[in-house]
N, C-alpha and C positions, 0 to 999 in steps of 0.2 A: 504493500500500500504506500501509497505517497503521504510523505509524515506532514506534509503544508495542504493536505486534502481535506478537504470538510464534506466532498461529495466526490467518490467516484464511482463510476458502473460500469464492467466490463463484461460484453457476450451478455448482453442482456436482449432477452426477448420476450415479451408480455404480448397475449392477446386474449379479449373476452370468448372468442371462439376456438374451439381446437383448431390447429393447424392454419387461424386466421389471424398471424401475430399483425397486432396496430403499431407496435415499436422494436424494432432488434439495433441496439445500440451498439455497437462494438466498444469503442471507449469515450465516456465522457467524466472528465475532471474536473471540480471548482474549486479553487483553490479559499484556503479559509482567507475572512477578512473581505474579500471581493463583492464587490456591488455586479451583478449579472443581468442581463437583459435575455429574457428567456423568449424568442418571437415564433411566430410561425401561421399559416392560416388554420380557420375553423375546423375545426375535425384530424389536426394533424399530430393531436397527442398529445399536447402540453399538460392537459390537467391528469389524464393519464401519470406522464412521467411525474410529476408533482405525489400522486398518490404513491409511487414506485418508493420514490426517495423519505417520504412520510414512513412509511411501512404500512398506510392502510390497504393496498398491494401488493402483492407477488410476484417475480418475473417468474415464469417456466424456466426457466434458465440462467445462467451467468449468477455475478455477484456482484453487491449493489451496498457498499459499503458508506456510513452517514453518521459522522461525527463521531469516527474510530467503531463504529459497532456495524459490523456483516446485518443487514437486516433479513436475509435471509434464512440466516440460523437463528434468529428470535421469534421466539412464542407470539401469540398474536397480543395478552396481557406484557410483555416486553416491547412489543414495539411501542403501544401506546402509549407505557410509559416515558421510554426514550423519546417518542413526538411530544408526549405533553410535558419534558423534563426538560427539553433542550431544544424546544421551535415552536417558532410563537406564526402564527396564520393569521393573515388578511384574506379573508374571501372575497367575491368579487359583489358580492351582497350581502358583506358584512357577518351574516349569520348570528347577529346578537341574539341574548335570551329573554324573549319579552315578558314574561314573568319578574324576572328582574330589574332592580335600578342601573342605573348607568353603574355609579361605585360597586354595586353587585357582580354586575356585569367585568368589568376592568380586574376587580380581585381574586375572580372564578381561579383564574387558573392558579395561584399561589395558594390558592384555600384546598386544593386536590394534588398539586405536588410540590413536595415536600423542599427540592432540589430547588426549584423556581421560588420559593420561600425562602429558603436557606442565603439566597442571592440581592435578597431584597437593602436595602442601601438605610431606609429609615427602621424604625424601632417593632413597627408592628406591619401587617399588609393593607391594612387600611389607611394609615400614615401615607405608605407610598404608592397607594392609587391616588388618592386625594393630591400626592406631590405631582403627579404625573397628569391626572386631569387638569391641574390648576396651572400648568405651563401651555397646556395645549389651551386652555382658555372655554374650560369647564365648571370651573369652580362653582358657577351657580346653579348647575344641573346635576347634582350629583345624586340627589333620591328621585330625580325624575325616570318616570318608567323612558326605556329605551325605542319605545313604538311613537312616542311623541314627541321624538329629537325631529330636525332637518336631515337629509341628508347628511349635508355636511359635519354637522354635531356627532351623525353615525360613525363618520369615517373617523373621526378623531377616537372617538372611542376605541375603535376596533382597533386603531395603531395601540393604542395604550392597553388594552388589552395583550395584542400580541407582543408588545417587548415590556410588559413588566417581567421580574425576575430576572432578567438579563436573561433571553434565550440564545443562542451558537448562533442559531439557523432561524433568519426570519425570511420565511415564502408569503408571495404577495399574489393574488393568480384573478389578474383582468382588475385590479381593484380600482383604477379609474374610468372607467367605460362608459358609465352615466354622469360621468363629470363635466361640467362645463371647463373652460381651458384655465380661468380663475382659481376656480378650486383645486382642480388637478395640479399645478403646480403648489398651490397650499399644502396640499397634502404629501407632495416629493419631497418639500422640503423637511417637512417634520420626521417624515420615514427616514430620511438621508439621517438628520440630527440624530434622531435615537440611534439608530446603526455604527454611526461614526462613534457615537460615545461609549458602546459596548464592543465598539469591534466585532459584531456582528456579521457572519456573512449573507449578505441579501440576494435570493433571487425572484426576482423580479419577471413576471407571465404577462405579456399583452401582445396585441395585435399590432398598437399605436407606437410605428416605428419613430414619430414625431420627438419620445421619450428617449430614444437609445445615445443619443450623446451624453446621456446624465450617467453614466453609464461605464465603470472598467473596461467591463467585458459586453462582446454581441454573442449570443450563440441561435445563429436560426437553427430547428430541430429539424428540419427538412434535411441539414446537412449533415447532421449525425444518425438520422434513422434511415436504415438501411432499406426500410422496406419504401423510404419515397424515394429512391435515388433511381 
C-alpha cells in the first residue's frame, strides 16, 4: 500500500448485475491531505464508487483499501464503523434528520462514535456543534427543526455535521447542484476552510466542471473505468 494513500483501489470491479460490472478500476490513488475533483457524466458511476470507498459496497473483486483498513476484509458492522469513525458525508440533498434540531442534527455523529468524540476540540459535543454552527452563522437556529431551514441554512449544516470530530475522509457527492452560483461558492468556501484546518482529504462528486480549478486534483472516472474506455 502507498503509506501517503488515504484511498486506493486496485483490480477493482463492482457490478449490480452478474457478469454486468458498472466499474472495473484497475488502479486509482488519492493521496491523503488532497482536495479531489471526482467528475464524470450521469450514470457513469460516481456514487457507485463513493459507496465502494465508504464500505456501504463491495467490489466482486480487487482490493479497495481506505484510511489504512482493506475494506474488503471488514464485516459489514466494521465498515460502518470505520465510515462513521473517520468520514464525514455531504449528500447531495443533504439527508438531514427531520425529527431532529439543527444542534441535534450536527452532534449525531459524535453522540454514536466514540473516535469522532474523542476528536472533539471543546469540552463537551454540544460545546463544539454550537462552536461550529456559530462560525458558519447559525447560532440563532440551533433548536430549530431542520425541515424549516433555507436551503442554504441546510447546506451549512450538513458541512458541520460532516466534519465535526475531525473526520480523515470528507466525500461531498453533487452537493451543489440546486445551488445558485452565490451560494455554491459560499459553501466551497467553508468546505475548503474546514478541510484545510483538519487536513482532511476531500473528495469532491459533480458534474459542474465550472468547480475543478478549486481543485489539487481532476480525476474524470471515464478515465479510470475500464469498462467506459
Amino acid at each position: 500500500m502507498n503509506a501517503c494513500a488515504a484511498i486506493q483501489l486496485e483490480n477493482v470491479t463492482f457490478g449490480y448485475e452478474p457478469r454486468t460490472p458498472l466499474l472495473r478500476i484497475s488502479k486509482l490513488v488519492i493521496e491523503a491531505g488532497r482536495r479531489v475533483f471526482l467528475y464524470g457524466p450521469s450514470g457513469c458511476g460516481k456514487t457507485t464508487l463513493l459507496g465502494l470507498i465508504t464500505g456501504v459496497l463491495k467490489p466482486q473483486e480487487g482490493n479497495c483499501i481506505v484510511l489504512g483498513k482493506e475494506m474488503t476484509k471488514l464485516s459489514a458492522p466494521a465498515r460502518d464503523r470505520h465510515r462513521g469513525s473517520e468520514m464525514g458525508y455531504i449528500f447531495q440533498s443533504f439527508n438531514l434528520i427531520p425529527c431532529l434540531s439543527v444542534l441535534q442534527n450536527v452532534a449525531l455523529p459524535c453522540r454514536v462514535h466514540k473516535l469522532r468524540r474523542r476528536r472533539i476540540v471543546h469540552s463537551t459535543v454540544t460545546q463544539e456543534a454550537v462552536h461550529l454552527l456559530t462560525r458558519l452563522g447559525m447560532e440563532k437556529h440551533l433548536d430549530r427543526n431542520v425541515s424549516q431551514l433555507s436551503t442554504g441554512q441546510q447546506q451549512r449544516v450538513a458541512i458541520a455535521r460532516a466534519v465535526i470530530g475531525r473526520p480523515n475522509l470528507v466525500i461531498a457527492d453533487e452537493p451543489t447542484s440546486s445551488l445558485d452560483s452565490d451560494s455554491r461558492q459560499i459553501f466551497m468556501d467553508l468546505l475548503f476552510e474546514f478541510c484545510n484546518e483538519t487536513h482532511a482529504t476531500l473528495v469532491f462528486v459533480s458534474h459542474d466542471r465550472s468547480l475543478m480549478e478549486k481543485f489539487d486534483e481532476q480525476i474524470a472516472l471515464n478515465e479510470v473505468n475500464r469498462t467506459r474506455l
